[in-house]
C-alpha positions as CSV (number, residue, x, y, z in Angstrom):
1,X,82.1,66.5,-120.4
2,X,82.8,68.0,-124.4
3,X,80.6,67.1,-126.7
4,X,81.8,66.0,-130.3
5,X,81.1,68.9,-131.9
6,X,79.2,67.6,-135.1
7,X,76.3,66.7,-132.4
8,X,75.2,70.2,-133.3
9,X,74.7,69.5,-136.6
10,X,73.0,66.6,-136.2
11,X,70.6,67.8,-133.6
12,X,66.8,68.1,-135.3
13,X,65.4,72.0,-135.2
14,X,62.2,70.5,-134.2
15,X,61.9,70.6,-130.1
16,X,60.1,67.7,-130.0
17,X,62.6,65.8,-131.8
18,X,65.8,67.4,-130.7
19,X,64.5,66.3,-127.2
20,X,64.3,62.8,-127.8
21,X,67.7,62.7,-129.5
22,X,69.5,64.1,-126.7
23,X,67.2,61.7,-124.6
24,X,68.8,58.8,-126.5
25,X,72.3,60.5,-126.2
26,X,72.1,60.7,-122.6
27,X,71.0,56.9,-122.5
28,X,73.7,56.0,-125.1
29,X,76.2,57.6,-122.7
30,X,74.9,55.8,-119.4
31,X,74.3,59.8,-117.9
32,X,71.3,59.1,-115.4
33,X,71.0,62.8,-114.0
34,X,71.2,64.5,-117.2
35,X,68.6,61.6,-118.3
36,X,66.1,62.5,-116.0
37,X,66.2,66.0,-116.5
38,X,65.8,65.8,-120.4
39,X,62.9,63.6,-119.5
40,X,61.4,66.1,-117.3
41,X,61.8,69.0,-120.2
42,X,60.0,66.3,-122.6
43,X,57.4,66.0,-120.3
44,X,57.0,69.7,-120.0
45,X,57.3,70.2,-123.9
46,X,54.4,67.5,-124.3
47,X,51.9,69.3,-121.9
48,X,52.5,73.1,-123.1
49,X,54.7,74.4,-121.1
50,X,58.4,75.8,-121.7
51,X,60.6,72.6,-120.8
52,X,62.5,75.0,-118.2
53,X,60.4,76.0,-115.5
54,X,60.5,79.8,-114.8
55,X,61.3,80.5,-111.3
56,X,57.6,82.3,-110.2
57,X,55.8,79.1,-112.3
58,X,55.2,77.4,-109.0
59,X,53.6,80.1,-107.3
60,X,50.6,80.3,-109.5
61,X,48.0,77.4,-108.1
62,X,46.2,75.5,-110.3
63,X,42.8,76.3,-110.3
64,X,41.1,75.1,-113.7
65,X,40.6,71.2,-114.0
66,X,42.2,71.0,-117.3
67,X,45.7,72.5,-115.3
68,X,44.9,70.0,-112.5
69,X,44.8,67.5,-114.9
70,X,47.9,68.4,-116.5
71,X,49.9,68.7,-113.1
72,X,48.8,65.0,-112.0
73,X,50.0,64.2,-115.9
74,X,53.5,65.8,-115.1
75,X,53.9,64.0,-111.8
76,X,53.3,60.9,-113.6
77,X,55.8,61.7,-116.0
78,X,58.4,62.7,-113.5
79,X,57.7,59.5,-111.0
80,X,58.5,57.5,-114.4
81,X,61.7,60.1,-115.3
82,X,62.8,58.7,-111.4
83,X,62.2,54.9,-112.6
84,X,64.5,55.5,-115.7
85,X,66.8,57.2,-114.0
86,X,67.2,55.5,-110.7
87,X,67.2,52.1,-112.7
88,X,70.0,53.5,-114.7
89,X,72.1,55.1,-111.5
90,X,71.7,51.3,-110.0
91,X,72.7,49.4,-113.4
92,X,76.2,52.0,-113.0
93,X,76.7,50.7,-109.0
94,X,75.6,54.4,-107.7
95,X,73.5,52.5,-105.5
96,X,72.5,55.1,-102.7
97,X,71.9,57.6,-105.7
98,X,69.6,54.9,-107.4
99,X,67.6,54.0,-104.3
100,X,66.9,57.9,-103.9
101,X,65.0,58.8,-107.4
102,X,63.2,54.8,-107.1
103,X,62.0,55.2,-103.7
104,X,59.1,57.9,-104.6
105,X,58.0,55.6,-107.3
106,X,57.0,53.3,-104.1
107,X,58.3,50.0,-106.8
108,X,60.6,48.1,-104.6
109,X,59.7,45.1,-106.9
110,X,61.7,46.8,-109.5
111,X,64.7,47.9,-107.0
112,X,64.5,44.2,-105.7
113,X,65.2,43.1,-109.4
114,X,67.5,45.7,-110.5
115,X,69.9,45.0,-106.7
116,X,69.7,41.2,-107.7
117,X,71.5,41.8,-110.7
118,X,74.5,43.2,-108.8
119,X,76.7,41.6,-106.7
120,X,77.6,42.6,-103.0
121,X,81.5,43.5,-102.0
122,X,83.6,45.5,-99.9
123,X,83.1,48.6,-101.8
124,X,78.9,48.7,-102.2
125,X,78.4,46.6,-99.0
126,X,77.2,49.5,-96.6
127,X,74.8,51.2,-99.7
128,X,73.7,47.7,-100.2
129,X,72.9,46.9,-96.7
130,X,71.2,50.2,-96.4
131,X,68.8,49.9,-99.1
132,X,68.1,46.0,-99.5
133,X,67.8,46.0,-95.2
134,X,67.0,49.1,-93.6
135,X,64.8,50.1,-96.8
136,X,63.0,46.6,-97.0
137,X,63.9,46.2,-100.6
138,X,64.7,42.9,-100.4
139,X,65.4,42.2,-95.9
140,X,66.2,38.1,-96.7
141,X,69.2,39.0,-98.7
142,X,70.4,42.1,-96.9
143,X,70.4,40.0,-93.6
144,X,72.0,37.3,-95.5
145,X,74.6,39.3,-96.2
146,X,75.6,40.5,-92.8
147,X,75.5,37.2,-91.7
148,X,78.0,36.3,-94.5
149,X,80.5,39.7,-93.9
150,X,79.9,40.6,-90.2
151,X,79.2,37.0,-88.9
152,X,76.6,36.0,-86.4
153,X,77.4,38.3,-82.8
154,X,77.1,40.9,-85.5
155,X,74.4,39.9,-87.1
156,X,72.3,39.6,-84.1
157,X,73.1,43.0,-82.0
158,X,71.7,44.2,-85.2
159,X,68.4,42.0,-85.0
160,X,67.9,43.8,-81.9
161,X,68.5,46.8,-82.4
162,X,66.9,47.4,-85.6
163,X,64.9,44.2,-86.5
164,X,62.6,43.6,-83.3
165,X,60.4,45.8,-83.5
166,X,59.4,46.1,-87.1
167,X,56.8,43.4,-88.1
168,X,56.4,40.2,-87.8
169,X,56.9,39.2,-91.2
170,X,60.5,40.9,-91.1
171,X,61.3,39.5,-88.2
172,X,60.7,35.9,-89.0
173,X,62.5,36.8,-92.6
174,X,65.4,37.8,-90.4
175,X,65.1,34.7,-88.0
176,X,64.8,32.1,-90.7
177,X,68.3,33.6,-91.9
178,X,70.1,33.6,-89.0
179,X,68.4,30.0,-88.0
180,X,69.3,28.4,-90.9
181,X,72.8,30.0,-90.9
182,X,73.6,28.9,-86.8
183,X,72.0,25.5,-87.6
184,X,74.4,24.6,-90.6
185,X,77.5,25.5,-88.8
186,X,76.7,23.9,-85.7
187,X,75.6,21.1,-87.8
188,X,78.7,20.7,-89.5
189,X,80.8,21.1,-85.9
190,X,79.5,18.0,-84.7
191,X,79.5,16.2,-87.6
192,X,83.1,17.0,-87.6
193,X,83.2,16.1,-83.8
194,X,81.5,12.9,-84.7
195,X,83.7,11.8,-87.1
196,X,86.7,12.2,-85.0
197,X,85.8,10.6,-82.2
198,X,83.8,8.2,-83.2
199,X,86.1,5.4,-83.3
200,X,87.3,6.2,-79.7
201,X,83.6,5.4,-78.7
202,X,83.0,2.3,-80.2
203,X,81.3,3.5,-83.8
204,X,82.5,1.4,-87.0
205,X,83.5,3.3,-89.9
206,X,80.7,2.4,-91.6
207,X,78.5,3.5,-89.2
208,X,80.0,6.4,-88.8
209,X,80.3,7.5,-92.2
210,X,76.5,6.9,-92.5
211,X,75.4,8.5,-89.3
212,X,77.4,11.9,-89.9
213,X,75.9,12.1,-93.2
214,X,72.0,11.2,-92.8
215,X,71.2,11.7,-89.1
216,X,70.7,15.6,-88.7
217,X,71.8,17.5,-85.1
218,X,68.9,16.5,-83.1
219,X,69.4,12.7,-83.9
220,X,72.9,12.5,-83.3
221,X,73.0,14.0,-80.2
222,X,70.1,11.7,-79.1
223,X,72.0,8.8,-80.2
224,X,75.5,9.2,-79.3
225,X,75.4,11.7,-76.0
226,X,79.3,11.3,-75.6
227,X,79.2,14.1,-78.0
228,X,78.0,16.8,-75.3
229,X,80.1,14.6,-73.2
230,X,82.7,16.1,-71.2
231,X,81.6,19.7,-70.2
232,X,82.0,20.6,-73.8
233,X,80.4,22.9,-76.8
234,X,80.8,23.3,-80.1
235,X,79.6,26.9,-80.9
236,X,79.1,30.6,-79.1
237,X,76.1,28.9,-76.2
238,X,75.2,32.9,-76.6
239,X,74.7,32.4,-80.0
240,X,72.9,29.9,-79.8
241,X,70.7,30.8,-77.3
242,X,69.8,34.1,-79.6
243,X,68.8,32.5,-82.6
244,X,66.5,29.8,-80.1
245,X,65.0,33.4,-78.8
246,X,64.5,34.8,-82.1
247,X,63.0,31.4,-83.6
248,X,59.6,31.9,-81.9
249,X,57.5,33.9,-84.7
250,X,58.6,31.9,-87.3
251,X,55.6,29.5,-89.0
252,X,57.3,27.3,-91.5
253,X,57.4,23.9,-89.7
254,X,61.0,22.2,-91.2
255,X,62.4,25.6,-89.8
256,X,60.9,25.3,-86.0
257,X,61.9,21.1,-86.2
258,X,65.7,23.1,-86.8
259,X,64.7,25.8,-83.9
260,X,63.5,22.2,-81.7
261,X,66.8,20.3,-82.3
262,X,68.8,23.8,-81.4
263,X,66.8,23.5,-77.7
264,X,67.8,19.6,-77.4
265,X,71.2,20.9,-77.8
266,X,71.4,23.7,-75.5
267,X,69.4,21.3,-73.3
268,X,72.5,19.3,-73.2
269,X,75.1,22.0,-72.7
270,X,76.4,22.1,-69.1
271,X,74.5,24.1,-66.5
272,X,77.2,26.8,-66.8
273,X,75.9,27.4,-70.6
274,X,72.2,27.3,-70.1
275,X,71.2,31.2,-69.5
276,X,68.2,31.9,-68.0
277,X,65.5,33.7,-70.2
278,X,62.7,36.0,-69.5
279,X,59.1,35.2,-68.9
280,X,58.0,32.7,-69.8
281,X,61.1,31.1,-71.1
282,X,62.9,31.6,-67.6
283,X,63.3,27.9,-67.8
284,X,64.9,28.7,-71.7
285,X,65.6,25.4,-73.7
286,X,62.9,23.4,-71.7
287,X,60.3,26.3,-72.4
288,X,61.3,26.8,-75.8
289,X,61.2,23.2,-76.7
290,X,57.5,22.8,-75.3
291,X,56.6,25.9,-77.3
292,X,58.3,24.9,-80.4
293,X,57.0,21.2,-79.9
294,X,53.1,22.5,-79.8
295,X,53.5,24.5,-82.7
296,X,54.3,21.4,-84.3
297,X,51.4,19.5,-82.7
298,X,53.4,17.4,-80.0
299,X,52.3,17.6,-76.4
300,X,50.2,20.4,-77.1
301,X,47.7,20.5,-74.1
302,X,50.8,20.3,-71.9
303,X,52.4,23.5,-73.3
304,X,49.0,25.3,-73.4
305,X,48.7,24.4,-69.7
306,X,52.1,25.3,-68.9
307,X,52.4,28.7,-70.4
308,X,48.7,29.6,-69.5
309,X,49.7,29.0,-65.8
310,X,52.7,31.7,-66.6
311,X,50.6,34.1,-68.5
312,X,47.9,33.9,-65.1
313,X,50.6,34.1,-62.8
314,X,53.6,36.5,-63.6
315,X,53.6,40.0,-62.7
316,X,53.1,42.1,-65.6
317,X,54.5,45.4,-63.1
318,X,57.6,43.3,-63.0
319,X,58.5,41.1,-66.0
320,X,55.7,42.7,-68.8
321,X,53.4,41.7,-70.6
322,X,55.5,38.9,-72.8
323,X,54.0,35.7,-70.9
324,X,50.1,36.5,-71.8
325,X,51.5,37.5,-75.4
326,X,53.4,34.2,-75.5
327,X,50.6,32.0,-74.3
328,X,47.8,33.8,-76.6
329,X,50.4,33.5,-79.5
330,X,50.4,29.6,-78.7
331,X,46.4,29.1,-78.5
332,X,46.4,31.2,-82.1
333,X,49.0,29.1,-83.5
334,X,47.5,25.7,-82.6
335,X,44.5,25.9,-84.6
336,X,42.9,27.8,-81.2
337,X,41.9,31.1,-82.2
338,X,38.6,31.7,-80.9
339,X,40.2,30.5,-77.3
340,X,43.4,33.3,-77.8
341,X,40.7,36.1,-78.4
342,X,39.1,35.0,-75.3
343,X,42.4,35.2,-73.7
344,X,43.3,38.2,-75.3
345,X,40.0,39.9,-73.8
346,X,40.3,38.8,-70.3
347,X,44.4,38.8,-69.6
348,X,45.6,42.0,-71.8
349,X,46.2,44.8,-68.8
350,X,44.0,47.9,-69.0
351,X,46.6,50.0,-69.5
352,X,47.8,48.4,-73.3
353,X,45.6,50.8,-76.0
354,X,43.4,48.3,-78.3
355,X,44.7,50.0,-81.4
356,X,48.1,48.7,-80.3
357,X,47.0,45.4,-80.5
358,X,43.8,45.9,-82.4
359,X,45.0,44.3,-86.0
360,X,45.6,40.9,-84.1
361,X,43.0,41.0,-82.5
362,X,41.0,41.1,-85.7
363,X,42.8,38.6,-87.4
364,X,42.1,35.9,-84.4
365,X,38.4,37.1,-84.5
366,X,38.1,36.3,-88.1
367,X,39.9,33.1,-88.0
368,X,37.7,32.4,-84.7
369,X,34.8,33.1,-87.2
370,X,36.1,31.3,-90.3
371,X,36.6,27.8,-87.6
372,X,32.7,28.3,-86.8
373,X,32.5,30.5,-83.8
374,X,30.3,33.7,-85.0
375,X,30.0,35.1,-81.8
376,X,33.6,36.0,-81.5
377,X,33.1,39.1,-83.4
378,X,30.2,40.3,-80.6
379,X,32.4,39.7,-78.2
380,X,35.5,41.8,-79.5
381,X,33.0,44.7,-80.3
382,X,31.4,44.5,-76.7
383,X,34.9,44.4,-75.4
384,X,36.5,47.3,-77.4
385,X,33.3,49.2,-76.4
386,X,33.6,48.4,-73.0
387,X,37.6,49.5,-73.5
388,X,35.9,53.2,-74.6
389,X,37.6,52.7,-78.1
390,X,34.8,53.7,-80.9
391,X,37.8,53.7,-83.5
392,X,37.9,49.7,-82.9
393,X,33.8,49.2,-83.3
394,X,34.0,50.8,-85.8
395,X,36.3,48.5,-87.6
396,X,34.5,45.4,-86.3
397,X,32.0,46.9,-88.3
398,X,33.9,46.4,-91.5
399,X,34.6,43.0,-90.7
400,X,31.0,41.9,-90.2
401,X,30.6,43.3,-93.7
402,X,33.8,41.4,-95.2
């Protein structure tokens, strides 16, 4: 790029002021690299040293305090040189090459706020979806967004292969999405369905009219079963039965009632359409419905019995370990922690490592504690001693002390 050449002329013979006017020339002229390296030769200038690093500079260690002061000074200035610069390099749409100087400033609540300000299309959508997703920047509007460009069998081959195992507050981010997104369209299809035959079943129009607008998918189907009449389906039954799968760690109450009516769909759905599950969902829209049904405090001691009797019964060797996690999830969930640490204790095979499962295993100990039971945390710290792990004592310890 030339440079007027009166700049010259202009610029101050003082370093420390010449700096700073080709710091403001560089932001003037929207140049983010060339930013962050005048910032890094300020930051140089400021603490003594020439503001371009000789090449053998890095090989002498610091050994005085007052230089190890000054190199924990400079990396401060340079992590800030990174948020000027990165925020800059975003604000111009490089968004790959603003995610790269942000991310060693560890502020994703400024990369959330800078992404928000720019809107996703064909051209950014992969560096977007990068960052905002597979970054965890900002996962509720990077999964949104596949769900709005690559649709929903996209949008779930990539729940599981890159969403299922990270944690549980991701994966219900990414669940709630998708739920929410599966429930509206299905929602709309019968409506639609509804509307149009309606009249062939008998239904006024002002019924009608009423009905498709106020009763929501679980209620209509429950009134007017000619809809699922027929052999028929409104939406991808694979689809559907995903997002049902998917719909078990989420908390948020409306959003399991959506997860509920999705299983008296499904339930609905001709045999041909109703895929069996694994344990202990074999049985998938009936099991799912009793699970999402206790979480919201119906029929509760029925769907503790039922998926206790799973978690006691299935083969771990052959189907894993997903119907004791299932049932001690329930007990946790229904306001029964001190009674899913017990299970925990007694059903979790020997061959699962307690620091696998050791920060839940806390967390129901101290909600076991907080609901009145104070011997819970004896009994995790006998049975992690027992288990031969001193690392988990250890931080029972630090929980008496909380």
């Amino acid at each position: 790029m030339s440079l007027d050449p009166q700049l010259l002329t202009r610029l101050s013979s003082d370093p420390a002021k010449r700096i700073d006017e080709v710091i403001a020339h560089f932001r003037r002229e929207r140049q983010p690299i060339e930013l962050f390296e005048a910032l890094k030769m300020k930051s140089r200038l400021r603490h003594g040293l020439p503001m371009i690093a000789d090449p053998d500079e890095s090989l002498s260690p610091a050994n005085s305090e007052a230089d190890k002061q000054r190199e924990r000074a400079l990396e401060e200035d340079l992590l800030d040189a990174c948020r000027q610069a990165g925020a800059l390099l975003i604000q111009e749409g490089r968004i790959a090459e603003g995610w790269m100087y942000l991310r060693p400033t560890g502020d994703t609540e400024l990369a959330r706020r800078l992404l928000a300000e720019v809107e996703i299309d064909d051209e950014n959508y992969d560096e977007m979806i990068q960052v905002l997703l597979h970054e965890s920047v900002d996962l509720r509007r990077g999964y949104s967004a596949v769900l709005q460009h690559q649709g929903t069998c996209n949008s779930i081959t990539l729940y599981d292969q890159a969403i299922a195992t990270r944690s549980r507050a991701d994966r219900q981010v990414a669940a709630e999405c998708l739920l929410n997104s599966f429930y509206d369209e299905l929602l709309s299809l019968v409506q639609d369905d509804f509307r149009s035959r309606g009249p062939d079943n008998g239904v006024d129009a002002n019924t009608l009219s009423a009905d498709a607008e106020n009763l929501n998918l679980g209620e209509l189907i429950a009134k007017y079963k000619w809809i699922l009449g027929g052999g028929g389906y409104h939406l991808d039954t694979t689809h559907l039965s995903s997002t049902v799968r998917f719909a078990t760690v989420i908390d948020d109450p409306g959003m399991i009632d959506k997860a509920l009516q999705l299983c008296q769909y499904g339930r609905r759905l001709p045999a041909d359409f109703q895929y069996p599950g694994e344990e202990p969902f074999v049985n998938f829209y009936p099991a799912h419905a009793a699970f999402f049904s206790a979480v919201l405090g119906q029929n509760v001691d029925a769907a503790v019995r039922m998926f206790e009797q799973k978690a006691r019964t299935v083969d771990v060797n052959v189907a894993g370990a997903g119907a004791i996690e299932t049932y001690i999830d329930l007990l946790d969930r229904v306001g029964r922690p001190a009674e899913a640490l017990r299970a925990a204790m007694e059903l979790f095979p020997d061959d699962v490592p307690i620091q696998r499962v050791l920060p839940e295993l806390l967390a129901m100990a101290r909600r076991a504690k907080d609901a009145g039971d104070a011997a819970a945390l004896d009994a995790l710290e006998k049975f992690c001693f027992e288990r031969g792990d001193l690392l988990a004592v250890a931080a029972i310890s630090g929980e008496r002390s909380a």
